[in-house]
C-alpha positions as CSV (number, residue, x, y, z in Angstrom):
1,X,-22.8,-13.5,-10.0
2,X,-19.8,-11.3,-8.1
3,X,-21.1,-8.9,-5.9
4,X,-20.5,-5.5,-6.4
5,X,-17.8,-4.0,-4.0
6,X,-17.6,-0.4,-3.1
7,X,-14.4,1.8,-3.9
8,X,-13.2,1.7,-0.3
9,X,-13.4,-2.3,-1.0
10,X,-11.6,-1.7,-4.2
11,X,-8.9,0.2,-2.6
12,X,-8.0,-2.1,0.2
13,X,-8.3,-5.7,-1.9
14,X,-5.3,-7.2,-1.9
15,X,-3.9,-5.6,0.8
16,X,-1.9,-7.1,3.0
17,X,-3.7,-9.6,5.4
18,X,-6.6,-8.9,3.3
19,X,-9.9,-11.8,3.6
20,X,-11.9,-10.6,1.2
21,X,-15.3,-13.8,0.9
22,X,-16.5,-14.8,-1.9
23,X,-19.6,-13.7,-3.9
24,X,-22.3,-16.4,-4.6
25,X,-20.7,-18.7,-7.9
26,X,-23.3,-19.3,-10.5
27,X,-21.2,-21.7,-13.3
28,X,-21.2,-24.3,-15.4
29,X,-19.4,-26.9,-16.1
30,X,-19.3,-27.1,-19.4
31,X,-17.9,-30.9,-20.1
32,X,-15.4,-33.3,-18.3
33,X,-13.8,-35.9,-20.3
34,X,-11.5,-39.1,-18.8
35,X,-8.0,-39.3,-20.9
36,X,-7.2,-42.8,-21.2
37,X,-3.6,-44.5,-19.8
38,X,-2.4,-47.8,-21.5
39,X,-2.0,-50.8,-18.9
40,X,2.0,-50.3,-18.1
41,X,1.7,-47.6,-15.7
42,X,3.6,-45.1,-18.4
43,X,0.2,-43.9,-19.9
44,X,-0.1,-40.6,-17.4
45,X,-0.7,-37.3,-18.5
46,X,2.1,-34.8,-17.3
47,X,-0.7,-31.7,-15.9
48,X,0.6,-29.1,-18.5
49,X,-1.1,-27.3,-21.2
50,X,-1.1,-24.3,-23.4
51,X,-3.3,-22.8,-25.8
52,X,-1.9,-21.5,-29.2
53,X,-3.7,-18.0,-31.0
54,X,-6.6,-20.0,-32.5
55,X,-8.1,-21.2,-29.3
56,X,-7.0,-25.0,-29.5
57,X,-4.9,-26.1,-26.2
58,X,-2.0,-28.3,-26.6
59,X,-1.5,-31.0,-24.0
60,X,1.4,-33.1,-23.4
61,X,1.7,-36.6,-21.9
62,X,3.4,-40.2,-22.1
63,X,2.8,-43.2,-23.3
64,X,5.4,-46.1,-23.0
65,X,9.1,-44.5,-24.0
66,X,7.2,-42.2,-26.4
67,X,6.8,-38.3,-25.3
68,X,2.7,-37.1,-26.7
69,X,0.8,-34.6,-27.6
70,X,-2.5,-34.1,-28.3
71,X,-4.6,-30.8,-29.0
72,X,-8.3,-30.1,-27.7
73,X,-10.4,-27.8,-30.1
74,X,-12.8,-26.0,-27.5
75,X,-15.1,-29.2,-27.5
76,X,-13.6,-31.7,-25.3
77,X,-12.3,-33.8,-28.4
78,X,-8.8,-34.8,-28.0
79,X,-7.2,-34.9,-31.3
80,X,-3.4,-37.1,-31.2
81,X,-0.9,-34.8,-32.9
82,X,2.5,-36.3,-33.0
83,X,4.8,-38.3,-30.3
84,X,8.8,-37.6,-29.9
85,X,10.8,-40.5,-28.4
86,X,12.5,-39.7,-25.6
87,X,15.1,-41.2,-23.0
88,X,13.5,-39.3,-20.1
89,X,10.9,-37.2,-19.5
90,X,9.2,-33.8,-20.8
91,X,7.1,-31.9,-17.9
92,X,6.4,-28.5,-19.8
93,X,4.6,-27.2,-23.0
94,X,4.8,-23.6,-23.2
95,X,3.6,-21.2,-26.4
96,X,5.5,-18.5,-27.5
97,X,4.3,-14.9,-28.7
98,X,4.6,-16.2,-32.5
99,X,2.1,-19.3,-31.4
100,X,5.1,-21.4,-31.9
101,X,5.9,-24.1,-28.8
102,X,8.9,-25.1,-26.1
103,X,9.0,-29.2,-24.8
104,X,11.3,-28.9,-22.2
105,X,11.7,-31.7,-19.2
106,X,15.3,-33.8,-18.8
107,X,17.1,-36.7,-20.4
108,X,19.7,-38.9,-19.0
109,X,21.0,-39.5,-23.3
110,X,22.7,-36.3,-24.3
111,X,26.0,-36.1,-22.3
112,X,26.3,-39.2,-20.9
113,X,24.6,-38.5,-17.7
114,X,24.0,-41.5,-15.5
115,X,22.3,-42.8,-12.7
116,X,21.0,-39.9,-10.5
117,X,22.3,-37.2,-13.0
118,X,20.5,-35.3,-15.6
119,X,20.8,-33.2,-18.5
120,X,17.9,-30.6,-19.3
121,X,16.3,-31.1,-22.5
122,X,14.5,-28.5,-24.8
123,X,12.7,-29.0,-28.0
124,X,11.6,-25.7,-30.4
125,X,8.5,-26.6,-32.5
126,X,6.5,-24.7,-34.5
127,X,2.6,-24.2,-34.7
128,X,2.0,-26.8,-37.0
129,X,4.2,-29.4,-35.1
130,X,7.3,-29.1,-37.0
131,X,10.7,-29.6,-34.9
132,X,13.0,-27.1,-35.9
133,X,15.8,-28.0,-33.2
134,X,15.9,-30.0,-30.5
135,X,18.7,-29.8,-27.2
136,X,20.7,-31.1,-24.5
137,X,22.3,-29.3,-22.2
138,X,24.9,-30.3,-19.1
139,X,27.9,-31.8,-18.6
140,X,29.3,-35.4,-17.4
141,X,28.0,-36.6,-14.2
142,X,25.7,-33.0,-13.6
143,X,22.1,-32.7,-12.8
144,X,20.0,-30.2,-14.0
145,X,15.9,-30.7,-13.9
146,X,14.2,-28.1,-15.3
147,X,11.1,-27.6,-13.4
148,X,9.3,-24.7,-15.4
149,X,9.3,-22.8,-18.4
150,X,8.1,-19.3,-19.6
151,X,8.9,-16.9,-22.8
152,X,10.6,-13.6,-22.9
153,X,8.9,-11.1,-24.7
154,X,12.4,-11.1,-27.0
155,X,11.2,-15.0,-28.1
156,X,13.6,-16.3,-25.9
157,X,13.0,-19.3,-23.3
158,X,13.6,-18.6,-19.6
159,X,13.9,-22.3,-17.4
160,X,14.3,-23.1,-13.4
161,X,14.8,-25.9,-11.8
162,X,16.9,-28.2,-9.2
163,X,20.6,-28.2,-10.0
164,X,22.2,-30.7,-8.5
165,X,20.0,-31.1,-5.4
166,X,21.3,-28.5,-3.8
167,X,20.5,-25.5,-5.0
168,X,17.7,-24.0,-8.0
169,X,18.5,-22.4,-11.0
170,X,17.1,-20.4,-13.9
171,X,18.6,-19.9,-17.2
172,X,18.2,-18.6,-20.4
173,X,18.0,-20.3,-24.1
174,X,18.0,-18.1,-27.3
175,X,15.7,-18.9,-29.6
176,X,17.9,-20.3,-31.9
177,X,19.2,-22.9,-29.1
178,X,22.4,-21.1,-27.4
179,X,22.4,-21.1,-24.0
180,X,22.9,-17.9,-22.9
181,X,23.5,-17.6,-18.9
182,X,22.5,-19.0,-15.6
183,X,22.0,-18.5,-12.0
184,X,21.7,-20.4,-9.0
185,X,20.4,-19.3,-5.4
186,X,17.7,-21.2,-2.8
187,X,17.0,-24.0,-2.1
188,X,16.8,-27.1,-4.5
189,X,13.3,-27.3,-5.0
190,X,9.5,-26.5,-6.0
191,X,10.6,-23.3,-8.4
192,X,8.0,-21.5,-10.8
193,X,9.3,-19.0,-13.4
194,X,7.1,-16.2,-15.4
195,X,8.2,-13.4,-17.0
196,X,6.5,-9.9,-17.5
197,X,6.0,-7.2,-20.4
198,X,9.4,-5.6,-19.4
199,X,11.3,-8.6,-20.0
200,X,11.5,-8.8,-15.9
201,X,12.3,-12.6,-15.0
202,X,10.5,-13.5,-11.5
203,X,11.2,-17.0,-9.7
204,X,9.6,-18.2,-6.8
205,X,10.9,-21.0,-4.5
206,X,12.6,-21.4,-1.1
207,X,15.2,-20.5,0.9
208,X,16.6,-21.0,4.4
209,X,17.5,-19.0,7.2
210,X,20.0,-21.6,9.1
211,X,23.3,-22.0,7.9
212,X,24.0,-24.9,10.5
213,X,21.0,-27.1,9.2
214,X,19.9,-27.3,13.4
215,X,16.1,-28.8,13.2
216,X,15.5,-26.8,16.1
217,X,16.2,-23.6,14.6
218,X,15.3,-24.2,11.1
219,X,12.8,-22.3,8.5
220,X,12.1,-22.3,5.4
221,X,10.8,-19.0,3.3
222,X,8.5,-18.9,0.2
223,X,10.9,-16.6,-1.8
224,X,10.6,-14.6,-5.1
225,X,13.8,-13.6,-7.1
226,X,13.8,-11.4,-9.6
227,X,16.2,-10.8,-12.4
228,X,16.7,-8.7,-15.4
229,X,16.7,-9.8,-18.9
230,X,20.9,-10.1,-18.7
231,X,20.5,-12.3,-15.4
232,X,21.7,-9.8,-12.8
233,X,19.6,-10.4,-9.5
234,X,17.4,-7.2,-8.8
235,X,15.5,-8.6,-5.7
236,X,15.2,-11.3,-3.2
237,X,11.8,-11.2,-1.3
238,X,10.2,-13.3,1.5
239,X,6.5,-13.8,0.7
240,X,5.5,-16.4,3.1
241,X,8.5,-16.7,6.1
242,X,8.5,-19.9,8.1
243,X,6.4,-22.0,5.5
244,X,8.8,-25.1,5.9
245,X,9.9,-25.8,9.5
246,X,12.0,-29.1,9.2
247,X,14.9,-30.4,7.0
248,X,13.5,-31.6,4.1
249,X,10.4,-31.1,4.2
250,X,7.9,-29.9,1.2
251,X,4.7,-28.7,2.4
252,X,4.3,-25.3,0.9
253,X,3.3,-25.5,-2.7
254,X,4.1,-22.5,-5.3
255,X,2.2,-21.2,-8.0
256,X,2.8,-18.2,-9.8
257,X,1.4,-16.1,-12.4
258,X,2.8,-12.9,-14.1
259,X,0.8,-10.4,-16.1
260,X,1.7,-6.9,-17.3
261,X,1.9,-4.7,-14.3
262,X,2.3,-7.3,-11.3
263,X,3.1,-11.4,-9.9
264,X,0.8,-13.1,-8.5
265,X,2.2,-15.8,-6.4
266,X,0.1,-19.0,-4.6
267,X,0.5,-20.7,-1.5
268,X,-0.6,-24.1,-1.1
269,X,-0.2,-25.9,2.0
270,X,0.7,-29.6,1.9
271,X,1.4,-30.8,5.4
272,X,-0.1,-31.9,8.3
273,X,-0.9,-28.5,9.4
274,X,-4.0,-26.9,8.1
275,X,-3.5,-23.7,7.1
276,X,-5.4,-20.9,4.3
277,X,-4.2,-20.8,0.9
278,X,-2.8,-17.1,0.1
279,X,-2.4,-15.0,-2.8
280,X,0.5,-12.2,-2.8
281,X,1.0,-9.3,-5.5
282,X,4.5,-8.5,-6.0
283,X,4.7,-5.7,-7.9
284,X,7.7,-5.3,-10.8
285,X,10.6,-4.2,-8.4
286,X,10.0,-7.6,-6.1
287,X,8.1,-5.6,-3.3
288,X,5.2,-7.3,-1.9
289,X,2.5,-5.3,-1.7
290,X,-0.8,-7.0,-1.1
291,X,-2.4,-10.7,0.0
292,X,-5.4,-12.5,-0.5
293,X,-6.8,-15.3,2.0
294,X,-9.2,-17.7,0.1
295,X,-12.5,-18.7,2.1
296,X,-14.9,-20.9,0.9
297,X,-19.1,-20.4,0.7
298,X,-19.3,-19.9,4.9
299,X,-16.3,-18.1,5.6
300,X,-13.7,-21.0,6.5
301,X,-10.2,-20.8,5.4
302,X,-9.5,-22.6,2.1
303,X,-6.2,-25.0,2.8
304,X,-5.0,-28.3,4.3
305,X,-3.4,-31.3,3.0
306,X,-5.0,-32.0,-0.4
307,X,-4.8,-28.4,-2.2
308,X,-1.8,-27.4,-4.7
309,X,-2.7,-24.5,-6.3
310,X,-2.4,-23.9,-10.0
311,X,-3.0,-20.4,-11.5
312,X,-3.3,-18.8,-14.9
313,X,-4.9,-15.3,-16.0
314,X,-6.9,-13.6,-18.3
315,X,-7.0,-9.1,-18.5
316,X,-9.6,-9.1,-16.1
317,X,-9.4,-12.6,-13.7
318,X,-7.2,-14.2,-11.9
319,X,-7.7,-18.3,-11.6
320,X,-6.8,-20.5,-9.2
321,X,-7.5,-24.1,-9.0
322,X,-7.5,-26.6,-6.3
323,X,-8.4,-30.0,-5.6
324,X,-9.9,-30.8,-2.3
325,X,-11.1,-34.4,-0.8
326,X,-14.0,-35.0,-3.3
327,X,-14.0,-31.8,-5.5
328,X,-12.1,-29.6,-7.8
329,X,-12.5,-25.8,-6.8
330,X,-11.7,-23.2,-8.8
331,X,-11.8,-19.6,-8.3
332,X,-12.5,-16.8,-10.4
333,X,-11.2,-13.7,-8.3
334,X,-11.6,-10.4,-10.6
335,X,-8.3,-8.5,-10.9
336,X,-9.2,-5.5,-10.2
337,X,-11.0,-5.8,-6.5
338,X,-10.3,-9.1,-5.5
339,X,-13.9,-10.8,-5.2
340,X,-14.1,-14.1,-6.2
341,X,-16.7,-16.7,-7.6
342,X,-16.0,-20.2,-6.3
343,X,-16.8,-23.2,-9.1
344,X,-16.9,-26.3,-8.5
345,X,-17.3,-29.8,-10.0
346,X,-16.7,-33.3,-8.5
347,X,-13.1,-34.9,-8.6
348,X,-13.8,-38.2,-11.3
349,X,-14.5,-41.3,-9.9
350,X,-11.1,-43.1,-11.1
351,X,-9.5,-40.7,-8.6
352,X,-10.4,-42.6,-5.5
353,X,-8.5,-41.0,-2.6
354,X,-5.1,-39.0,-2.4
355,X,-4.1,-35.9,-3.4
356,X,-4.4,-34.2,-7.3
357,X,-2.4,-32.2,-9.4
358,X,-3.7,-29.4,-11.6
359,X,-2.7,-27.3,-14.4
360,X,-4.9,-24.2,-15.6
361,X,-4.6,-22.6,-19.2
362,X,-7.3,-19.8,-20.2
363,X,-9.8,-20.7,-22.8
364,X,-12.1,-18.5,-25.0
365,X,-14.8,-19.6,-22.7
366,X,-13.5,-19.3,-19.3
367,X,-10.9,-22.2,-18.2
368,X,-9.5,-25.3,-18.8
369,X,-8.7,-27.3,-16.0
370,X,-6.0,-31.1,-16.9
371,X,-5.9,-32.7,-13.4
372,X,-4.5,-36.0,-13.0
373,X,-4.2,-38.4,-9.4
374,X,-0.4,-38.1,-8.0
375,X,1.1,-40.8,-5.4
376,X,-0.1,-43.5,-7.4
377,X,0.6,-45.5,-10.4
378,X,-0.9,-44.2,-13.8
379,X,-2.4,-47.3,-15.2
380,X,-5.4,-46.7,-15.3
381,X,-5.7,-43.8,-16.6
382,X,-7.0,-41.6,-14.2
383,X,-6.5,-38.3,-15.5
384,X,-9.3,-35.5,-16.4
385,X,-10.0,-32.4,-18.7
386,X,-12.5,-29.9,-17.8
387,X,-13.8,-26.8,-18.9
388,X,-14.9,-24.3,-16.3
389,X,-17.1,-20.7,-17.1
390,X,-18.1,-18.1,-14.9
């Protein structure tokens, strides 16, 4: 069980530069279950899930042209609901405060867009599976690839993603399908979007400090932005300087997580230099005012070239999961001090080697945890569910 931590613990956790080790994890893994991929390489399961008022979690994948989702009830039974052809590809399911749900990914049909270029494409469902609209948005020979999704308290959709490849975005969708407004800043990828109580809009990403593009002299930051309900930029804050230190590269992996009185964002490392995954609190105003350095069981920093964090939240814990060479490791860290259980179960045996992606979504029970292999082809059909509890 967590250890107990005494209030002079409790008042420095999550302060900065904080290493706070981990109590002794007793868990169980409740079930894992494969998902299966047809034979043309299509069959993958995008790593996104949400879970609707009545417990069940809604997952969305791909099979052949045809966008799918299927629902889990608590049990590990995967339950097809209802597939939506698509030209393209949907990477987000996200649930609204009315338990209704928001497809959103790209689609190279709506405006004509060709070759590289994209249009972003959103879909408003309700919770029994019924479309009520579906759009397109860009114009002729634009790119816009929406990257993540999260709901206003209002019912309206907030996106970010890549624009262009040059630069991210976020904008904002009414509920009723009118785009509303958009911003662009950073740099062109890896952007994460939550929104808090307050209607506060918080992106992280990247940005530079070179205007010259010299190698020599070039950084990049893990960045948060935030922005009011109306889009007007409120704050621009450096988390994690000097995470990137060459032109194009993309080692530092986002996650982010926002709950009612703060923004949790994680930092992945996913280069050739080993280094501790962090965790900062960034409280409303875009001020960062705390960090947590994950260790493992004996103390050593928790990082290196196979973990891309993925984080959701409950009232009282904060998850993060991460998949290591041979394991999935996910860690229950309790709000309020910043102690953490570590649970773990064995990465499935279809995985074989390489790096895996993750996607959290709390469950009545503790956590639900939709990995799947990345770098190589999907056929297969290795891809995983588990359920984690503390």
């Amino acid at each position: 069980m967590r250890n107990p931590l005494t209030f002079l613990a409790l008042s420095t956790a999550f302060a900065l530069g904080a290493e706070i080790p981990p109590a002794a994890a007793e868990s169980e893994l409740l079930w894992s279950v494969p998902i299966p991929a047809d034979d043309s390489g299509q069959g993958f399961w995008v790593p996104d899930g949400t879970m609707l008022d009545d417990g069940r979690v809604v997952l969305l994948g791909r099979t052949g042209e045809k966008v799918s989702l299927m629902v889990e009830d608590q049990t590990g039974t995967l339950t097809p609901w209802f597939d939506i052809p698509l030209e393209g590809s949907l990477t987000n399911v996200t649930a609204d405060p009315a338990s209704g749900l928001w497809l959103t990914g790209y689609t190279r049909g709506g405006s004509d867009a060709e070759g590289i270029f994209r249009d972003a494409a959103i879909i408003r469902m309700n919770k029994s599976g019924v479309i009520a609209w579906g759009r397109v948005f860009g114009g002729e020979n634009e790119y816009w690839a929406i990257e993540d999704a999260a709901v206003l308290p209002s019912g309206d959709l907030v996106i970010s993603g890549n624009f262009f490849r040059s630069e991210s975005f976020v904008a904002r969708i009414s509920a009723s399908g009118e785009w509303l407004w958009d911003k662009r800043f950073g740099l062109a990828k890896g952007t994460r979007v939550g929104v808090n109580e307050n209607g506060d809009i918080f992106v992280v990403g990247f940005a530079s400090n070179a205007t010259d593009l010299n190698r020599t002299r070039y950084f990049e930051h893990g960045t948060v932005w935030v922005f009011s309900e109306d889009g007007d930029l409120r704050a621009e804050t450096a988390f994690r300087p000097n995470i990137n230190r060459a032109l194009e590269s993309y080692f530092g992996k986002l996650a982010i997580e926002v709950t009612e009185s703060e923004t949790f964002v994680a930092t992945g490392w996913n280069g050739p230099d080993l280094a501790p995954v962090t965790i900062g609190r960034i409280a409303p105003d875009g001020e960062a005012i705390g960090e947590l350095t994950l260790r493992d069981e004996v103390g050593n920093s928790m990082g290196g070239p196979s973990c891309e964090p993925s984080m959701t939240s409950t009232a009282e814990m904060l998850w993060l999961g991460c998949a290591t060479e041979g394991e999935i490791r996910v860690y229950a860290i309790d709000r309020s001090n910043g102690g953490y259980d570590i649970l773990t179960a064995p990465i499935p045996e279809c995985h074989q080697s390489g790096t895996a992606e993750l996607a959290l979504s709390p469950s009545p029970e503790g956590v639900l945890v939709l990995g799947r292999r990345t770098g190589y082809s999907a056929s297969g059909g290795c891809v995983w569910l588990m359920r984690f509890t503390p």
